[in-house]
C-alpha positions, 0 to 999 in steps of 0.5 A: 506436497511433492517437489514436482508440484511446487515447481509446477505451482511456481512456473504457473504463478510467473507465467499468470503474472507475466500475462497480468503485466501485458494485461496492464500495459494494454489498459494503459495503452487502451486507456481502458477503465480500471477493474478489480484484481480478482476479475482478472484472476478468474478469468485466467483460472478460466482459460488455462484451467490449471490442475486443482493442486496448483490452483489451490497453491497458486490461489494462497500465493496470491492470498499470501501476497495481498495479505502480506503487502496491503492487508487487503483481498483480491476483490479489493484491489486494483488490476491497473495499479497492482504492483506498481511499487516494483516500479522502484528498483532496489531492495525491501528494508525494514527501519529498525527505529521506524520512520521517526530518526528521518524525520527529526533529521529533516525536520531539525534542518529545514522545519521551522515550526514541528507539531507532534501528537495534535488532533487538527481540527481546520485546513485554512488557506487565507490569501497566499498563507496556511492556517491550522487550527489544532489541539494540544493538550486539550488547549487549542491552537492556530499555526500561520504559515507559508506553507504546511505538511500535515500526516492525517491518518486516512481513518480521520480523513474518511470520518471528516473530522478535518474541515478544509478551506477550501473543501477538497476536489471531488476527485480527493474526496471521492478516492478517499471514501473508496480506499479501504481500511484493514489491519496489517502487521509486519515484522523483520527477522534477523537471521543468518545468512545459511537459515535466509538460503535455506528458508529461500530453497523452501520457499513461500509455497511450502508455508 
């Protein structure tokens, strides 16, 4: 793939995601119900009709990005609420000891109470208290409390093996059978800081 071509690939990607930004902020404004990703991806393939080349290249770019980020495809995902983590400013880190040292700091300073590794069973709320029925190690138990943060994965939410009282609102529910479940993998590379600009003056569409 000559120079030329990727330059002309990467202007076309920026000048397609600056269009699906006003597109976003006019449904907004308009109130306007949401759509598929994909829709508006073939209708701006339509209307600028782009040389076959570029399109191929801009295509994997958007295959390599939704894959990369959210496991998912184009038809899967939100036009509306594509990209919203961009709304947070700062740099992408990876934890070298994943999530876990956070959240024993935290849980060591203001959790009473810390559950690890339960299968929990039923989310009661009893007057102005929280009941949580669990098993662990094939002994079950109940947890009263003020107040409860329980991590369910959203594979065990969509099976319904988590009973609450009160049910969920039909808004929770319904959102939680609409989410999609894939495999996603990421890994970090610690390189130094010459292969990093030399891996940038490449870029991701020559990959």
């Amino acid at each position: 793939i000559s120079q030329s071509i990727l330059d002309a690939a990467e202007n076309a990607w920026d000048k397609m995601f600056f269009s699906m930004k006003k597109e976003q902020s006019r449904m907004r404004h308009a109130r306007l119900p949401d759509k598929p990703l994909a829709e508006f991806l073939e209708e701006y393939y339509q209307s600028v009709r782009l040389e076959p080349e570029i399109e191929r290249l801009v295509r994997f770019q958007w295959f390599a990005e939704c894959s990369s980020d959210v496991g998912a495809s184009v038809e899967a995902l939100s036009l509306l609420y594509w990209d919203q983590d961009e709304e947070f400013k700062g740099t992408h880190d990876l934890l070298r000891e994943s999530y876990k040292p956070i959240i024993d700091f935290w849980a060591s300073k203001s959790v009473k109470q810390a559950r690890l590794g339960c299968a929990v069973s039923c989310i009661r709320q009893v007057d102005a208290h929280v009941e949580i029925t669990y098993i662990q190690a094939c002994k079950k138990c109940t947890l009263s409390c003020k107040r409860a943060l329980v991590t369910l994965p959203i594979g065990v939410l969509k099976s319904n093996d988590v009973a609450f009282e009160p049910p969920l609102p039909a808004s929770k529910t319904d959102a939680i059978a609409r989410i999609g479940i894939s495999i996603l993998n990421k890994g970090g590379f610690l390189i130094s800081s010459h292969a990093y600009l030399l891996l940038m003056r490449v870029r991701a569409w020559s990959f």
